[in-house]
PDB file of N, CA, C and O in Angstrom:
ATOM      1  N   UNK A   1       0.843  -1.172   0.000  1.00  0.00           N
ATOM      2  CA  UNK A   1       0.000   0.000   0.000  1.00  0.00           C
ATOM      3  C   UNK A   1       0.893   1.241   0.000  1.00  0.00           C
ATOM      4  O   UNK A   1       1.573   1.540   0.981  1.00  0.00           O
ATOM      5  N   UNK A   2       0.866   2.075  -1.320  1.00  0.00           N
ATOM      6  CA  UNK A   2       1.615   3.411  -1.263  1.00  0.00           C
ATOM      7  C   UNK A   2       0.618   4.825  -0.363  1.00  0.00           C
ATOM      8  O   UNK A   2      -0.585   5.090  -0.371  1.00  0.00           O
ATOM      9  N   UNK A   3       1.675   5.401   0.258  1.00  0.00           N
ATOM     10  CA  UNK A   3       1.006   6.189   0.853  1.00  0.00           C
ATOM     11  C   UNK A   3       1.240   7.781  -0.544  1.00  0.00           C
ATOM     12  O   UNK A   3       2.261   7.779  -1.232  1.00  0.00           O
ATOM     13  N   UNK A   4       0.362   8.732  -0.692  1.00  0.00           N
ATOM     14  CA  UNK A   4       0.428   9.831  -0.975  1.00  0.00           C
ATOM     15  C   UNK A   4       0.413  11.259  -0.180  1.00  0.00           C
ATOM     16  O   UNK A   4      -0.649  11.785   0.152  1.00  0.00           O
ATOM     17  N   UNK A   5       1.869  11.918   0.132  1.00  0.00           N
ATOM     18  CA  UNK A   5       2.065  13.136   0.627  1.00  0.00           C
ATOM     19  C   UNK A   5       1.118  14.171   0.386  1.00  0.00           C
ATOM     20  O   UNK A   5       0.662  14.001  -0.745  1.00  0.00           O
ATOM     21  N   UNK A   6       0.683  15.035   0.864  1.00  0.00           N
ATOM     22  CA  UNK A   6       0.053  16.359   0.306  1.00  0.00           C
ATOM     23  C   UNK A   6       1.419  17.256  -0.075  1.00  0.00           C
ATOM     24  O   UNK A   6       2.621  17.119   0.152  1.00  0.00           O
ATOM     25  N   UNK A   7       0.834  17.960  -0.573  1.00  0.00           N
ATOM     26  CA  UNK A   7       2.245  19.132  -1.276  1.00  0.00           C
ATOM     27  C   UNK A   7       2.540  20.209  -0.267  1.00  0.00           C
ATOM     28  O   UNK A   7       3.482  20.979  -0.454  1.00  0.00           O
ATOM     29  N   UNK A   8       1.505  20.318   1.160  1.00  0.00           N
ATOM     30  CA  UNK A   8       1.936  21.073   2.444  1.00  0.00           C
ATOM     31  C   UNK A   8       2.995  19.895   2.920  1.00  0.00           C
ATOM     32  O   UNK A   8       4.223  19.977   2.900  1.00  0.00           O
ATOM     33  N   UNK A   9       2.366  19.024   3.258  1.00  0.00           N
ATOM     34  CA  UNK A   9       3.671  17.893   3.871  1.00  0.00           C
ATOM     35  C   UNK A   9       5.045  17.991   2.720  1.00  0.00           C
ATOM     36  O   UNK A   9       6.078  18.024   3.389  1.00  0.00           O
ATOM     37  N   UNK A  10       5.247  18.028   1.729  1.00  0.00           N
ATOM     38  CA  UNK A  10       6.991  17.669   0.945  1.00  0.00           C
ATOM     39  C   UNK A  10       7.383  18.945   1.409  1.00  0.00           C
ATOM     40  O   UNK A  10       8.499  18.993   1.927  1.00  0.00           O
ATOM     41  N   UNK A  11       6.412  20.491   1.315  1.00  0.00           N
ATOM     42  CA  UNK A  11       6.823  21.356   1.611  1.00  0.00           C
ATOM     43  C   UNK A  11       7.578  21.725   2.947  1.00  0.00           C
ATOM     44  O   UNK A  11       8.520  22.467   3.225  1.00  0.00           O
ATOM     45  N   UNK A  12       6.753  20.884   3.644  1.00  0.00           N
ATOM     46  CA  UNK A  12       7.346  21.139   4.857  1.00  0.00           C
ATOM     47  C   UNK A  12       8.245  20.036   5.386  1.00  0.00           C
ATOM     48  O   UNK A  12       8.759  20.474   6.415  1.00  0.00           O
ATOM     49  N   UNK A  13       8.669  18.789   5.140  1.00  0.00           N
ATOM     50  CA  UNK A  13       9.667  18.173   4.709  1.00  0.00           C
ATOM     51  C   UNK A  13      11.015  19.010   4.277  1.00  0.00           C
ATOM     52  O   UNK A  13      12.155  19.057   4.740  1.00  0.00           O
ATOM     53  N   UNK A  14      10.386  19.615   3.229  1.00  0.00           N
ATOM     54  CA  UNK A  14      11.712  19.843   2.759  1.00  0.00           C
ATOM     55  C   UNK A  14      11.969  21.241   3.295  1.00  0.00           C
ATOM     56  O   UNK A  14      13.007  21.606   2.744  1.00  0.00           O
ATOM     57  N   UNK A  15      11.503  22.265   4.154  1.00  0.00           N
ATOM     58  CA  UNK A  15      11.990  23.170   4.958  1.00  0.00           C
ATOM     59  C   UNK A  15      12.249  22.534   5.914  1.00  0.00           C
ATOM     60  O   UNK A  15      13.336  23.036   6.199  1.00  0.00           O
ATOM     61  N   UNK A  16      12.083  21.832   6.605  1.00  0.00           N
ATOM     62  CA  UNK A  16      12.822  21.071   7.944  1.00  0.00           C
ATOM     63  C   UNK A  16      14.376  20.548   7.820  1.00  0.00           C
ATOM     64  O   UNK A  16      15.217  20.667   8.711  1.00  0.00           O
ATOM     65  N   UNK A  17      14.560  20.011   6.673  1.00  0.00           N
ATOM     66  CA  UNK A  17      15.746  19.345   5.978  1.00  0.00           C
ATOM     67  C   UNK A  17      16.447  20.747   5.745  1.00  0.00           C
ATOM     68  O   UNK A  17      17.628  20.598   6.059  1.00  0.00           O
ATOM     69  N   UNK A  18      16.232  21.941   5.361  1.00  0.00           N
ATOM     70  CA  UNK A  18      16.989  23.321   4.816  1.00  0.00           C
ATOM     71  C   UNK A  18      17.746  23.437   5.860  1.00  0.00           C
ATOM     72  O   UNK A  18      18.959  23.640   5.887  1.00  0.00           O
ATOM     73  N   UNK A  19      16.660  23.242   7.146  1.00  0.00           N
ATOM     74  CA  UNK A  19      16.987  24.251   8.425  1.00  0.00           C
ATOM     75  C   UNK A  19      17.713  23.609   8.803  1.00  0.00           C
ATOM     76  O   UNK A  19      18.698  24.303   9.055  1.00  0.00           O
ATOM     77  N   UNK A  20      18.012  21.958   9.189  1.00  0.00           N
ATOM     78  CA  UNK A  20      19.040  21.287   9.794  1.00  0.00           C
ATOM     79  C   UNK A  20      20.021  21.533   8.765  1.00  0.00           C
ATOM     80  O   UNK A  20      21.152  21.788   9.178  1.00  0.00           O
ATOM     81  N   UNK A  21      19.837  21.514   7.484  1.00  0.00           N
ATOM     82  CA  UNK A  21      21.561  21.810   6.502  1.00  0.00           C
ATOM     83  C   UNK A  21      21.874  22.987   7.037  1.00  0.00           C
ATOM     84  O   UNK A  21      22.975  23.012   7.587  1.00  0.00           O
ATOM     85  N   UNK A  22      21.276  23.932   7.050  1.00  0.00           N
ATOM     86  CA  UNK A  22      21.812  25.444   7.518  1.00  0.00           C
ATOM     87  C   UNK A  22      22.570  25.178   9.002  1.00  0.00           C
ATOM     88  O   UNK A  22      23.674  25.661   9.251  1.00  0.00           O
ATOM     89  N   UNK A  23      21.874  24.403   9.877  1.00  0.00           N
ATOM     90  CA  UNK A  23      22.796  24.400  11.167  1.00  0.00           C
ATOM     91  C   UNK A  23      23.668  23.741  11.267  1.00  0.00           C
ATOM     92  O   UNK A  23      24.610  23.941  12.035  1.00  0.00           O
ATOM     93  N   UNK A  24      23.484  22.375  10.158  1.00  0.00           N
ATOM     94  CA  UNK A  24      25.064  21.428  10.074  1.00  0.00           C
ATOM     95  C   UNK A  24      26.380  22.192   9.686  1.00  0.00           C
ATOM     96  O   UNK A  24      27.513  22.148  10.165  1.00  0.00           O
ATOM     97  N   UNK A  25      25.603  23.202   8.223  1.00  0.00           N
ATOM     98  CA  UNK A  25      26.758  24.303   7.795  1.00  0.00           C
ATOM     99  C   UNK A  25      27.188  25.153   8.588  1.00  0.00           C
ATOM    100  O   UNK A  25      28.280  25.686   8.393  1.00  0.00           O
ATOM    101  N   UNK A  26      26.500  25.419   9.530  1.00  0.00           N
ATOM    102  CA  UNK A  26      26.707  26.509  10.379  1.00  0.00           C
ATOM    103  C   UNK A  26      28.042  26.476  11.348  1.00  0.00           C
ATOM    104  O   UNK A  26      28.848  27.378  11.576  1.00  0.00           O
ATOM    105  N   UNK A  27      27.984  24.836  11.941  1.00  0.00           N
ATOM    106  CA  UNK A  27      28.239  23.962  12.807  1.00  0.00           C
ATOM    107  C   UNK A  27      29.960  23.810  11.969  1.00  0.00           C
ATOM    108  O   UNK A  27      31.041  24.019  12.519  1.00  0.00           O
ATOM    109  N   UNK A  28      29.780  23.488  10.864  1.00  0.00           N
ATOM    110  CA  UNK A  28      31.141  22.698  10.369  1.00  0.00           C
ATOM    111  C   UNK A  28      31.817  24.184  10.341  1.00  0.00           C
ATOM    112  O   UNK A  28      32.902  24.188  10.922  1.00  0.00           O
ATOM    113  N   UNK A  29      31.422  25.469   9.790  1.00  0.00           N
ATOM    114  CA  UNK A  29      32.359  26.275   9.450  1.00  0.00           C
ATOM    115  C   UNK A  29      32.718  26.749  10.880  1.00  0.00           C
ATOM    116  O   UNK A  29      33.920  26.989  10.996  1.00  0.00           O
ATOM    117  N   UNK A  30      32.099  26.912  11.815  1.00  0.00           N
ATOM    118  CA  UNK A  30      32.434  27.117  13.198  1.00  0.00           C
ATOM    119  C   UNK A  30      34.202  26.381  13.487  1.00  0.00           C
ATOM    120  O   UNK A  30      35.291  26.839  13.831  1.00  0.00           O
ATOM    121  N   UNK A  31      33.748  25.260  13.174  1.00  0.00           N
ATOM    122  CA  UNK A  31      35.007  24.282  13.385  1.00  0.00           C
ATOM    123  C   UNK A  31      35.770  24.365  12.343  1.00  0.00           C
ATOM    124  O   UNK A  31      35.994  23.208  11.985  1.00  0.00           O
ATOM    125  N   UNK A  32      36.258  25.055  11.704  1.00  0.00           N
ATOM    126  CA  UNK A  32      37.016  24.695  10.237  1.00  0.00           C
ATOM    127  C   UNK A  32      38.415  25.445  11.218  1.00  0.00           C
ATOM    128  O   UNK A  32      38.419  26.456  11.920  1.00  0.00           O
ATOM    129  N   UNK A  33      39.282  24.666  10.966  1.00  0.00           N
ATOM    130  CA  UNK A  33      40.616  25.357  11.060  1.00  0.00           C
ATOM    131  C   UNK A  33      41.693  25.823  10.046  1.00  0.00           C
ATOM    132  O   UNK A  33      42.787  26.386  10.094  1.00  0.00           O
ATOM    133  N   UNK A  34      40.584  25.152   8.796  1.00  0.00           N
ATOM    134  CA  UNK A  34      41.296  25.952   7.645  1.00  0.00           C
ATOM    135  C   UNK A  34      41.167  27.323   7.080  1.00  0.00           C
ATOM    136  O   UNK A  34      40.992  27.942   8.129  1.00  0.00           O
ATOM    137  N   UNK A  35      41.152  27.717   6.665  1.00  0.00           N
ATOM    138  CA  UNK A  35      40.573  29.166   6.813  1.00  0.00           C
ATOM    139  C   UNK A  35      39.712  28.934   4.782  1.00  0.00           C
ATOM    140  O   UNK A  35      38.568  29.239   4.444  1.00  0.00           O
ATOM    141  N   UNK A  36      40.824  28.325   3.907  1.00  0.00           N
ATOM    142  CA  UNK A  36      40.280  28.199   2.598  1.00  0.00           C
ATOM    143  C   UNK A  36      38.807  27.165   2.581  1.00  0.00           C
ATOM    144  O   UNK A  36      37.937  27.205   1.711  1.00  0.00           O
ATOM    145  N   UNK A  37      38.833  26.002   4.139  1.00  0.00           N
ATOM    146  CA  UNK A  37      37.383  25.120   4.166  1.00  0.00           C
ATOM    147  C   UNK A  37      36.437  25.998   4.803  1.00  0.00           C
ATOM    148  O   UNK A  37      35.255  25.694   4.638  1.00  0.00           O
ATOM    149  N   UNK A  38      36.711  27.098   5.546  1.00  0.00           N
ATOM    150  CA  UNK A  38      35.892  27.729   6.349  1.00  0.00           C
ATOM    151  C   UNK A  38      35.682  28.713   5.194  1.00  0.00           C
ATOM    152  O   UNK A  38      34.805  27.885   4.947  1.00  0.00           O
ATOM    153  N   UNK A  39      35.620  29.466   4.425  1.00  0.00           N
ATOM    154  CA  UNK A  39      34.732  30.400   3.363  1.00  0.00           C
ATOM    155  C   UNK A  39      34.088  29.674   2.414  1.00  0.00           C
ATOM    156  O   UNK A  39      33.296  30.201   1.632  1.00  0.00           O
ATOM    157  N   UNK A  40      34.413  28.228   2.403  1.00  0.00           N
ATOM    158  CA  UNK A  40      33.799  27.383   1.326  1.00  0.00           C
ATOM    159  C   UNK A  40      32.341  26.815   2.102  1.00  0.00           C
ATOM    160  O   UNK A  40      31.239  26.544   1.626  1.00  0.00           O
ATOM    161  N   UNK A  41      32.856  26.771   3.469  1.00  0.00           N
ATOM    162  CA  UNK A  41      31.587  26.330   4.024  1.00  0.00           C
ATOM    163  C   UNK A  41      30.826  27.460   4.585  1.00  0.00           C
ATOM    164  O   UNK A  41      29.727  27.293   5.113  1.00  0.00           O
ATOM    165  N   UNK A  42      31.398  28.608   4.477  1.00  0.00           N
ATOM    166  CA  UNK A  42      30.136  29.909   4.895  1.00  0.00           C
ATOM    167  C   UNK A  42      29.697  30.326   3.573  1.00  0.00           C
ATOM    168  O   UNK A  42      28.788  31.156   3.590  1.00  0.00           O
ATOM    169  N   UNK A  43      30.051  30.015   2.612  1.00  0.00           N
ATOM    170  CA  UNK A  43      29.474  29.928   0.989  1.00  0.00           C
ATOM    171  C   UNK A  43      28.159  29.013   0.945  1.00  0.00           C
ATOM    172  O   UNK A  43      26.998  29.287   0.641  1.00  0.00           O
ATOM    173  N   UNK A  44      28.841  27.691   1.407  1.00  0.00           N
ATOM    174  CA  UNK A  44      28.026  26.595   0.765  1.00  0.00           C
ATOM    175  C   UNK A  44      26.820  27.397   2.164  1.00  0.00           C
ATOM    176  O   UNK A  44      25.685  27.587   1.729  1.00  0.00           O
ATOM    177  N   UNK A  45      26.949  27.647   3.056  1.00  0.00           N
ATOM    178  CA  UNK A  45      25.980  27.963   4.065  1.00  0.00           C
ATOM    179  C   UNK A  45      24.660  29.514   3.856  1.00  0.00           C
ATOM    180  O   UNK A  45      23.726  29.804   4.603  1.00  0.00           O
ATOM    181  N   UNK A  46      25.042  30.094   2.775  1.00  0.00           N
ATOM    182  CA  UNK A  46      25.090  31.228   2.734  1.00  0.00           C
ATOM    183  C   UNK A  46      23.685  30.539   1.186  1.00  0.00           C
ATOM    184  O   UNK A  46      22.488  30.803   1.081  1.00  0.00           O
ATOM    185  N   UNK A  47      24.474  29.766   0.400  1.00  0.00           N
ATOM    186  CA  UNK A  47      23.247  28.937  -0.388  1.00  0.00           C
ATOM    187  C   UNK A  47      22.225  28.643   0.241  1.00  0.00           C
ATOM    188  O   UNK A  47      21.102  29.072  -0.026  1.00  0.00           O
ATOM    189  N   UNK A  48      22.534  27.799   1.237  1.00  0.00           N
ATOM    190  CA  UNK A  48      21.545  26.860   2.031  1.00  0.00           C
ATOM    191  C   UNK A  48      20.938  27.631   2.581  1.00  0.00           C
ATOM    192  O   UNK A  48      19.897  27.054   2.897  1.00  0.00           O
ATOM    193  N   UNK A  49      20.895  29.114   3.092  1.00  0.00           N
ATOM    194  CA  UNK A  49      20.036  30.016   3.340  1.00  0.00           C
ATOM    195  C   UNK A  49      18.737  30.191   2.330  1.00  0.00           C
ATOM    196  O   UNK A  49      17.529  30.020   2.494  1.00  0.00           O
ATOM    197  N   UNK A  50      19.277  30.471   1.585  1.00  0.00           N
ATOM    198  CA  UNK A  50      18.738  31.179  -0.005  1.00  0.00           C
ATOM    199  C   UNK A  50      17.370  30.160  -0.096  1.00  0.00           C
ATOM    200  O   UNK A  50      16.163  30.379  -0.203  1.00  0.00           O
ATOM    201  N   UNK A  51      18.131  29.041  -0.006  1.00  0.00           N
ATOM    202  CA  UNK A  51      17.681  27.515  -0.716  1.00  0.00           C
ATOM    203  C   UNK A  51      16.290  27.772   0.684  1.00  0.00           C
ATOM    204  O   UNK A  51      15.164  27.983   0.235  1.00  0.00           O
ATOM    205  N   UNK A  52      16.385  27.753   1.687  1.00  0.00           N
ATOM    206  CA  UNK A  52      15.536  27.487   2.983  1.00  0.00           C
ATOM    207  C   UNK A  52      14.670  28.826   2.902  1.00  0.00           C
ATOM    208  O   UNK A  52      13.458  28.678   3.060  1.00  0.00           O
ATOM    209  N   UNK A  53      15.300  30.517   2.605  1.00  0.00           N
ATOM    210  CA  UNK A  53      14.558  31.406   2.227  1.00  0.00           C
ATOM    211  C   UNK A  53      12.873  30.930   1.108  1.00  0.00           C
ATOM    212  O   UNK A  53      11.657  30.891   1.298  1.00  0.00           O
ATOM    213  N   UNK A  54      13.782  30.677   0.041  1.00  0.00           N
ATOM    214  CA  UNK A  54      12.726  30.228  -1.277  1.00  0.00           C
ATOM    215  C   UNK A  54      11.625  29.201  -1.153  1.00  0.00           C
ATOM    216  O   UNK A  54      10.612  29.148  -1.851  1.00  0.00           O
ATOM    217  N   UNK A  55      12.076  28.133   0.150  1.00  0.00           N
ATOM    218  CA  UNK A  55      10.735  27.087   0.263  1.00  0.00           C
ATOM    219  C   UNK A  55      10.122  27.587   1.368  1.00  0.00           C
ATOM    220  O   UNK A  55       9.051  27.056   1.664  1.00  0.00           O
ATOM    221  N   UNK A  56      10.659  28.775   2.292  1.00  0.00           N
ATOM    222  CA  UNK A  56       9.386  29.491   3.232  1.00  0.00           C
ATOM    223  C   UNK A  56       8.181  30.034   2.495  1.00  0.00           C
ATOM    224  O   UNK A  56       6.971  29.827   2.584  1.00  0.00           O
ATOM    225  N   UNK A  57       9.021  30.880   1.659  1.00  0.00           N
ATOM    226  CA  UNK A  57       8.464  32.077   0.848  1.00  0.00           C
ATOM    227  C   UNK A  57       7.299  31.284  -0.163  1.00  0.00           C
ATOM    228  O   UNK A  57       6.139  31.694  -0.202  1.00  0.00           O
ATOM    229  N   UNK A  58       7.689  30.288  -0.843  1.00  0.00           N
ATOM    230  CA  UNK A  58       6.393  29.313  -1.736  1.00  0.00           C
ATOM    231  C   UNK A  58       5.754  28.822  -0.584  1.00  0.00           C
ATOM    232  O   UNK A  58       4.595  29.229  -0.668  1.00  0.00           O
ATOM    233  N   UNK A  59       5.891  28.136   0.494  1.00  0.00           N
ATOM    234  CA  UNK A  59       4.892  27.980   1.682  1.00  0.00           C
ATOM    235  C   UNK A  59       4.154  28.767   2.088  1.00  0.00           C
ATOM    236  O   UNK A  59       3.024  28.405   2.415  1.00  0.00           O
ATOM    237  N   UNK A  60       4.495  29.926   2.187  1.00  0.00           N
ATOM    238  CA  UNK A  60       4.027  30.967   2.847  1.00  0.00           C
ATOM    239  C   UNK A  60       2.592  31.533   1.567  1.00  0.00           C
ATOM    240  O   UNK A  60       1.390  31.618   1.816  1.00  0.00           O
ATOM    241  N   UNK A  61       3.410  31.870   0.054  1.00  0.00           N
ATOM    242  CA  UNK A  61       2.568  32.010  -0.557  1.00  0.00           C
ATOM    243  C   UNK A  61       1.253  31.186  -0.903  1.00  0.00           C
ATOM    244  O   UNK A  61       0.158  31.679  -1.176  1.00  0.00           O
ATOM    245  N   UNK A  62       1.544  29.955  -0.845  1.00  0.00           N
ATOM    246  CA  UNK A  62       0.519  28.749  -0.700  1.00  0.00           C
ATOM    247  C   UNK A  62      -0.618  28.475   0.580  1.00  0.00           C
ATOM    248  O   UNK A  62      -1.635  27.836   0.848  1.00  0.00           O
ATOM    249  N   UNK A  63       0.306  29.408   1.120  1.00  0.00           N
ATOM    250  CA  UNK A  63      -1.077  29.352   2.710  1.00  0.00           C
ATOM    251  C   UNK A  63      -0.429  28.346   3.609  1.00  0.00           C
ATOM    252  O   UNK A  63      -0.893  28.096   4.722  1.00  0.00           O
ATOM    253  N   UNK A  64       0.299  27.952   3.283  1.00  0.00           N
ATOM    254  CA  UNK A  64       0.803  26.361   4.081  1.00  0.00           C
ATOM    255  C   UNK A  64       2.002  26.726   5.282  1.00  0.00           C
ATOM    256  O   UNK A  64       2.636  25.973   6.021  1.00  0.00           O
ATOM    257  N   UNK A  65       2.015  28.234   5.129  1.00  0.00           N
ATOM    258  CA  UNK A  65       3.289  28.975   6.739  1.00  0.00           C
ATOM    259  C   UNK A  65       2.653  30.438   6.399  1.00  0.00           C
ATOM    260  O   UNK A  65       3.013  31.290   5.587  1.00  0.00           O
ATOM    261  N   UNK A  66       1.529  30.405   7.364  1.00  0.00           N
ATOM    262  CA  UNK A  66       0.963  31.665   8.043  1.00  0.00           C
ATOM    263  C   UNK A  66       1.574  32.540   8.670  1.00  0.00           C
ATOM    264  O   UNK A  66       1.555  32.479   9.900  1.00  0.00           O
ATOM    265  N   UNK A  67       2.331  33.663   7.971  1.00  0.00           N
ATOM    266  CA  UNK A  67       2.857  35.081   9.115  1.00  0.00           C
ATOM    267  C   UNK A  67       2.223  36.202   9.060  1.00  0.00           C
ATOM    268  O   UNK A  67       2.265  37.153   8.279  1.00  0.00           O
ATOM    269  N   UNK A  68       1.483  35.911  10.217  1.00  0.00           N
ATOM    270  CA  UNK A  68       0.974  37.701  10.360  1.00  0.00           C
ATOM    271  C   UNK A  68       1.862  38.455  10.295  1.00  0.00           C
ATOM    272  O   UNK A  68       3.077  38.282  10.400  1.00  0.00           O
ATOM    273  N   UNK A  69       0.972  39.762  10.028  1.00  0.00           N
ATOM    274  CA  UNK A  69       1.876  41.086   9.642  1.00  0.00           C
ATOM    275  C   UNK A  69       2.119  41.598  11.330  1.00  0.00           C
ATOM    276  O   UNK A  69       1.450  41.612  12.363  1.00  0.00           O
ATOM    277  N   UNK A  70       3.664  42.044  10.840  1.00  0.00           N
ATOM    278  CA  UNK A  70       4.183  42.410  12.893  1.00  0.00           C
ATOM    279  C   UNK A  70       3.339  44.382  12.384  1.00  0.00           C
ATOM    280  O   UNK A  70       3.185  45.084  11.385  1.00  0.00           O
ATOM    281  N   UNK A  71       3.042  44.417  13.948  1.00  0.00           N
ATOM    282  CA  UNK A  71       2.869  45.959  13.646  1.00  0.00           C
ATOM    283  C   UNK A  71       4.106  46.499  13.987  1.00  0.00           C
ATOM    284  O   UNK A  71       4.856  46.076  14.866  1.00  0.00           O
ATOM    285  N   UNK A  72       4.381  47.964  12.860  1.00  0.00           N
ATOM    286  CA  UNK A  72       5.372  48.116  12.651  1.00  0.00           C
ATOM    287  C   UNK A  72       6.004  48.810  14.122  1.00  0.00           C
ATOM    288  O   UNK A  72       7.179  48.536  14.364  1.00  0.00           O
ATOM    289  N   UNK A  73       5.310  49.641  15.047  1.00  0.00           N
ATOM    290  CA  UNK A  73       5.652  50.088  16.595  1.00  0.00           C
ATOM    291  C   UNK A  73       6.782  48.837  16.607  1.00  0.00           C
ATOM    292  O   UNK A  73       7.972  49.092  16.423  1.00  0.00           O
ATOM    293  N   UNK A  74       6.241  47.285  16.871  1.00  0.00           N
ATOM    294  CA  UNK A  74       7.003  45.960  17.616  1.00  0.00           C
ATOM    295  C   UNK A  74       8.184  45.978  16.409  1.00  0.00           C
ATOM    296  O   UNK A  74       9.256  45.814  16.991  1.00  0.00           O
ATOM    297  N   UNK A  75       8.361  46.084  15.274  1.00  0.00           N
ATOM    298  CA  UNK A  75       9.053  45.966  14.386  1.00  0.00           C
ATOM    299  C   UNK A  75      10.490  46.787  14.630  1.00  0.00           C
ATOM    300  O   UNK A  75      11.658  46.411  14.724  1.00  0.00           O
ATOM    301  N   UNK A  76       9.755  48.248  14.693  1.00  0.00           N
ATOM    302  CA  UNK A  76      10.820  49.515  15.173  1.00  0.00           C
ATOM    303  C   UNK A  76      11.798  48.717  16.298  1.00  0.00           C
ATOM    304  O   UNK A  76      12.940  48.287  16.129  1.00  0.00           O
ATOM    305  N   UNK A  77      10.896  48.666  17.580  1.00  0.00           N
ATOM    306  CA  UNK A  77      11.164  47.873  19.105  1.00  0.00           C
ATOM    307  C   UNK A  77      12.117  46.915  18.793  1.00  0.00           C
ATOM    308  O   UNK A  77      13.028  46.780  19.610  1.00  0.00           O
ATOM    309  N   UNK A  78      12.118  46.304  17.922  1.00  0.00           N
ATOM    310  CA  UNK A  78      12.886  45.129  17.996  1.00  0.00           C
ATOM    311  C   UNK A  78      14.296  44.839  17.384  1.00  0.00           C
ATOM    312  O   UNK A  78      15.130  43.945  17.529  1.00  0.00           O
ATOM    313  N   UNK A  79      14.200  46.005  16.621  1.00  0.00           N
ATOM    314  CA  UNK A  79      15.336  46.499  15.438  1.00  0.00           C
ATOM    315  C   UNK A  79      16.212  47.245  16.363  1.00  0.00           C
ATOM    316  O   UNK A  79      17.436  47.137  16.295  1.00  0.00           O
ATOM    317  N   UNK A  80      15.509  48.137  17.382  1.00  0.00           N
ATOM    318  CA  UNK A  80      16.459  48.957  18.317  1.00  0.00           C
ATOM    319  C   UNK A  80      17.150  48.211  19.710  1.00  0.00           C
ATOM    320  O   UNK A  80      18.214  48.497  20.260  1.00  0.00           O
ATOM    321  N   UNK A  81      16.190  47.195  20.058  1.00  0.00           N
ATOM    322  CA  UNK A  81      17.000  46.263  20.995  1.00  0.00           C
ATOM    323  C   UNK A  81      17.891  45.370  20.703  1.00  0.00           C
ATOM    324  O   UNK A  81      18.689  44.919  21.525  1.00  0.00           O
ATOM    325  N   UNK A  82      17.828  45.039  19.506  1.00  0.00           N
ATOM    326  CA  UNK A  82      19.081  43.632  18.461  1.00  0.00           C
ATOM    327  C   UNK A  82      20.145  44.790  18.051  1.00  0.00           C
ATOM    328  O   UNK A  82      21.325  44.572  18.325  1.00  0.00           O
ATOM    329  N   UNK A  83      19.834  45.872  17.483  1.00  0.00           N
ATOM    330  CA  UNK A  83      20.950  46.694  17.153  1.00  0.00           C
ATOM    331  C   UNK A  83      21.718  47.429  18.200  1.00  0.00           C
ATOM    332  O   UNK A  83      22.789  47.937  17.866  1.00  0.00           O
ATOM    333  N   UNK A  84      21.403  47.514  19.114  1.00  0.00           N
ATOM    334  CA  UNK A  84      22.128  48.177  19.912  1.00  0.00           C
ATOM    335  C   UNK A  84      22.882  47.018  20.947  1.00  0.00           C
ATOM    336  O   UNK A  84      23.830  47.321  21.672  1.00  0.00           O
ATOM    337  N   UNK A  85      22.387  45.872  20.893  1.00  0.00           N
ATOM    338  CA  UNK A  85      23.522  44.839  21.764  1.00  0.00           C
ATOM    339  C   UNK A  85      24.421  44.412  20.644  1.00  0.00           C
ATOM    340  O   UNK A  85      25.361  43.840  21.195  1.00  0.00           O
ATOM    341  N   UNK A  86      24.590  44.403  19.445  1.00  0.00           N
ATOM    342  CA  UNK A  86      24.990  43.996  18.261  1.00  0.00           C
ATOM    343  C   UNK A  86      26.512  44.919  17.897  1.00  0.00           C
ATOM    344  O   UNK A  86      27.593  44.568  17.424  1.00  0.00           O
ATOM    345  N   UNK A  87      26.068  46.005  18.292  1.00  0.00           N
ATOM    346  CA  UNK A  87      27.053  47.249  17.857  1.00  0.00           C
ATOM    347  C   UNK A  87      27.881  47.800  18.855  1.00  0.00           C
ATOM    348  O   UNK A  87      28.492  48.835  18.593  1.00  0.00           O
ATOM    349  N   UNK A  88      27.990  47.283  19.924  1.00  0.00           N
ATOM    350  CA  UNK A  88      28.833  47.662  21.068  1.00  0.00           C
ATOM    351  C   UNK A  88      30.379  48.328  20.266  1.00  0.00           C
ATOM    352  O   UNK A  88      31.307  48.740  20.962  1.00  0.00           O
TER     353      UNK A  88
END
């Protein structure tokens, strides 16, 4: 008996799989003591963004990853508390 996915489930399959590549990449260039494996792997990591960006963004457009709109007051708020521990 074959089972059939819905196209919310591969979707979201395959953003789950982005997000762990993004933290494996994340993870290896952390550790690179080479310096020529460590830009190859904040490259290859820097894809795997892109790649995990593009299957939110078709989810999202599909209805299948709901983001309300932030009001922009919390938006401002939040930009000024990340930027200012950021920029010391």
């Amino acid at each position: 008996m074959s089972q059939t996915y819905t196209e919310k489930e591969i979707y979201g399959d395959a953003l789950s799989t982005a997000k762990a590549t993004t933290n494996n990449y994340n993870t290896f260039s952390n550790e690179c003591a080479h310096e020529d494996v460590r830009n190859t792997m904040l490259h290859i990591l820097a894809e795997e963004h892109d790649i995990q960006d593009d299957i939110f963004h078709m989810m999202s457009e599909r209805g299948y990853y709901p983001t309300p709109a932030a009001e922009s007051k919390k938006v401002e708020e939040t930009k000024q508390r990340y930027s200012a521990c950021c920029c010391k």
